[in-house]
C-alpha positions as CSV (number, residue, x, y, z in Angstrom):
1,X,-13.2,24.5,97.8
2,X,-15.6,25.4,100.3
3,X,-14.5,24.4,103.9
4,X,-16.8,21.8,105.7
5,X,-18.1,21.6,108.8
6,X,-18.9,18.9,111.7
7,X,-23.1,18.8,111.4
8,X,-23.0,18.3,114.7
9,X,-20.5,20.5,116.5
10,X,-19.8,23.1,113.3
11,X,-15.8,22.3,114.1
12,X,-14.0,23.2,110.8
13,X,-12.7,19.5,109.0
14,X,-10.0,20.0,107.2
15,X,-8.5,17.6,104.5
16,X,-6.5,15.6,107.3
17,X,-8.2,12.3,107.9
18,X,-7.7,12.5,111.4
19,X,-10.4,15.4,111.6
20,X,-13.1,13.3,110.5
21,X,-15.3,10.7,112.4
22,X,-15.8,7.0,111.3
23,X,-19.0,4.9,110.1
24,X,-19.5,1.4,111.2
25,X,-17.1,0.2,108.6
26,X,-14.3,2.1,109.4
27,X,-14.5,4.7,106.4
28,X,-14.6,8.4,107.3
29,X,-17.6,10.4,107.9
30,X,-18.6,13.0,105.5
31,X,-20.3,15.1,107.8
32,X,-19.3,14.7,111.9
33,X,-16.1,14.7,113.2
34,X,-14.2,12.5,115.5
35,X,-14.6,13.9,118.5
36,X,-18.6,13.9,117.8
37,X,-19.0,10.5,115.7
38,X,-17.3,7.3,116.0
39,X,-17.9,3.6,114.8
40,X,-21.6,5.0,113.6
41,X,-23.0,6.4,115.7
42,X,-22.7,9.9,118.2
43,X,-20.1,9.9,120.9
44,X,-22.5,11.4,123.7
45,X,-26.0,11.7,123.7
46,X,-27.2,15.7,123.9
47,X,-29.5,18.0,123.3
48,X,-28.1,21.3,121.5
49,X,-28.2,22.8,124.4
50,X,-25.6,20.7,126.0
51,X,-23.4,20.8,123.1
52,X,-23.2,24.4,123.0
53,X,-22.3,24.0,126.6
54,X,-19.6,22.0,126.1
55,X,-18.1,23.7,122.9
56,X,-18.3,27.6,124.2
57,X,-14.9,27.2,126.3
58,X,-12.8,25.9,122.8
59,X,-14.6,28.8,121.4
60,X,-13.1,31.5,123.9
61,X,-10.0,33.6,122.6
62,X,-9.1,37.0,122.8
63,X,-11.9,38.1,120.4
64,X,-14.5,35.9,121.3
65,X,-15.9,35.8,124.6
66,X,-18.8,33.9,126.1
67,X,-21.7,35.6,125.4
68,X,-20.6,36.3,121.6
69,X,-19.7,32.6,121.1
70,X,-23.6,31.4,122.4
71,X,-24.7,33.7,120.3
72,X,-23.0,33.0,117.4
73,X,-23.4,28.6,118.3
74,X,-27.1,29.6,118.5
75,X,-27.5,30.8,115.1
76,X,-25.3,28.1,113.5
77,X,-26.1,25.3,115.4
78,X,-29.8,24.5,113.9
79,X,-28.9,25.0,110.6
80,X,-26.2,21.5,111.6
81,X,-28.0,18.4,110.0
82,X,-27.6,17.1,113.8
83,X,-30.2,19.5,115.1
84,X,-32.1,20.1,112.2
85,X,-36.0,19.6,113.7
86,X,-37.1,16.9,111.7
């Protein structure tokens, strides 16, 4: 099975419900995580910009540093259904 992504932050959702946001109904989201989608509808208003801001430091390890995790978030991030130009 192919792993899935948040379509909004590109976080890795595993099977555990807990990984995955909620609709207005209380059923999980298929596609954004909880930390990016709750009740609905998107936990913080950004641009892409911003979210890449906020995600590079829980990208940063002792093989990825700054510069490669932008880059990397800036090719992956506008192929997310979240910042796909409409």
């Amino acid at each position: 099975m192919k792993e899935k992504y948040c379509q909004s932050c590109g976080m890795p959702m595993h099977q555990a419900a807990a990984t995955y946001g909620s609709e207005v109904d209380g059923t999980l989201s298929k596609e954004y995580c909880e930390h990016c989608y709750k009740d609905g509808k998107f936990s913080s208003e950004c641009s892409m910009e911003q979210m890449i801001d906020f995600c590079v430091p829980f990208m940063l390890n002792e093989t990825m540093d700054e510069q490669k995790a932008r880059s990397m978030m800036n090719e992956v991030f506008p192929t997310l259904k979240r910042w796909i130009v409409q």
